[in-house]
N, C-alpha and C positions, 0 to 999 in steps of 0.2 A: 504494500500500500504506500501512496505516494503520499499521499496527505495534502495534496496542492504546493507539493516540492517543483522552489521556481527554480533551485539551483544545488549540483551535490558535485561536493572537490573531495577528493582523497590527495593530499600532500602528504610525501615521504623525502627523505633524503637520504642517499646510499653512503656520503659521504659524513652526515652527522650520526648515523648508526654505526660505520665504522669508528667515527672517534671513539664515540663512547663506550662501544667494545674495543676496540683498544686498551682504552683506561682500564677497564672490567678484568683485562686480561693482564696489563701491567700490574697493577695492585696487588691480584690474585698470586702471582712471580714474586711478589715485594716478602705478600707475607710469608708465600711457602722458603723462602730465601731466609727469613727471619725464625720460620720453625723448623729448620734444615737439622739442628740438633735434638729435636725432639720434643721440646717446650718454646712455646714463641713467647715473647717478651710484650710488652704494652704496647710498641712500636707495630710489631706484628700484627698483632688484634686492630689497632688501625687503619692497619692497610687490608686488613680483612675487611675491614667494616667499610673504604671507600672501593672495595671491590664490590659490596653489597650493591652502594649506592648504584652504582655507574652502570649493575648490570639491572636494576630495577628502572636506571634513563636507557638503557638499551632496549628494553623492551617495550615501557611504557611511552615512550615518544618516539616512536616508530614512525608511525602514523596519524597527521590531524587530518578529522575530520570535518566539512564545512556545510552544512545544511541552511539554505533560506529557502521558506515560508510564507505564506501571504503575512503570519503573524510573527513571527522569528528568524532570528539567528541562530542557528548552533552549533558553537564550536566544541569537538569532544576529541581529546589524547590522552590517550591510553583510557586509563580510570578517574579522569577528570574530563566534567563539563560544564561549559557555561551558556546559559540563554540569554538572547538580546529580546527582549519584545520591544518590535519595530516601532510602535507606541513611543518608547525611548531613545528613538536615536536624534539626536539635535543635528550631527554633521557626520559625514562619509568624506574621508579622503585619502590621499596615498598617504602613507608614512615615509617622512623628510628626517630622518635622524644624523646628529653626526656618525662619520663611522666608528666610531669610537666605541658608542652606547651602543649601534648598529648590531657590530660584529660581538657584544657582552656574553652573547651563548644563547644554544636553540634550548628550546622545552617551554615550559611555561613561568616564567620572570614578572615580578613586581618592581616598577619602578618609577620615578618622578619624570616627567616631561614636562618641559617649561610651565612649575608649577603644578602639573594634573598629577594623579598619582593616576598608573596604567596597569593593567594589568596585561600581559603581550605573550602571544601561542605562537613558538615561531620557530623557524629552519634561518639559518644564515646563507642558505643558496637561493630564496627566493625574497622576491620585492613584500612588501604589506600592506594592508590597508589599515584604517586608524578609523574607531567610531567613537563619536564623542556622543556622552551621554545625558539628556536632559534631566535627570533625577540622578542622583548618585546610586552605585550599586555594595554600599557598605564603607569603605572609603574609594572606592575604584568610581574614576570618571570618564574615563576612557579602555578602551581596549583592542589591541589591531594583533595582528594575525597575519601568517604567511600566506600566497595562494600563487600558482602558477598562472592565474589569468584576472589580475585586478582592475582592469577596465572593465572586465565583464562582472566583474563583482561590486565592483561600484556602481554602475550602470543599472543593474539589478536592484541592491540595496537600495538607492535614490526612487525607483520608480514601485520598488515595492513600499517603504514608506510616506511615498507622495498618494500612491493609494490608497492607504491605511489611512492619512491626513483625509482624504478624498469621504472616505466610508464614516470618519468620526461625523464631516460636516453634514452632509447627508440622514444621519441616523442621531442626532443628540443625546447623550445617555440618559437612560432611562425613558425616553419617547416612546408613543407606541410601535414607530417605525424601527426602532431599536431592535434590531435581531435577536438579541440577549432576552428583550423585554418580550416579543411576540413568541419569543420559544417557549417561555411560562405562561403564556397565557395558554 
């Protein structure tokens, strides 16, 4: 079932899944190196423990997925997801970062943008988009995301929120013409 799916991305990246197996397998060397005499020391358990980490980003950021909605956004990786109800989006546009902040690492990251606090689902091989949000979502005011095709996801977004804008004027909450309001009747 589609659900009135306007648009559906699977983003992966071959080379942020090898990093982060790499790491998985570095660490994993570090600590067997450290328990090579038969009891590992603190140090070891360490690197055990960021062998954990990196192979739990190995798997769980694999793949984001990108679902829009006549009613939503949703972005899901791995065992994390998050909903935009289009209702709340104030502004759609590419994300313009230095490279700096750019390249800080894929997965999912919290971080400040001129002032916004973001929350950001992202591959460092592909561009993002940026939605700025008109009610805040906890302290998060923004949120962008990586996609292989962000003209077409902006394009999208804009016209599926411009609808949504469309249906609130048309239907007044709680009016009788209110779809919400006529399904209980």
């Amino acid at each position: 079932m589609t659900d009135g799916l306007l648009y559906h991305e699977r983003v992966s990246s071959n080379r942020t899944t090898a990093l982060f197996l790499a790491l998985t397998l570095l660490f994993l060397l570090l600590f067997a190196w450290r328990a090579s005499d038969g009891r590992p020391d603190a140090l070891g358990w360490v690197f055990l423990c960021f062998s954990a980490f990196f192979l739990f980003y190995t798997v769980n950021y694999r793949t984001l997925v990108i679902r829009l909605t006549p009613e939503s956004l949703k972005l899901t990786f791995g065992i994390f997801t998050w909903r935009v109800p289009l209702d709340n989006v104030a502004e759609c546009r590419l994300d313009e970062l230095p490279l700096l902040v750019r390249m800080a690492g894929a997965g999912i990251h919290f971080i400040n943008v001129r002032k916004r606090y973001r929350a950001s689902f992202n591959f460092l091989a592909y561009p993002r988009v940026v939605i700025a949000f008109k009610k805040k979502a906890g302290p998060v005011r923004d949120i962008s995301f990586s996609t292989r095709r962000p003209d077409d996801v902006l394009r999208l977004v804009q016209e599926a929120v411009a609808a949504n804008r469309g249906d609130q004027r048309e239907h007044p909450t709680g009016s009788r013409s209110d779809p919400a309001v006529s399904m209980r009747a």
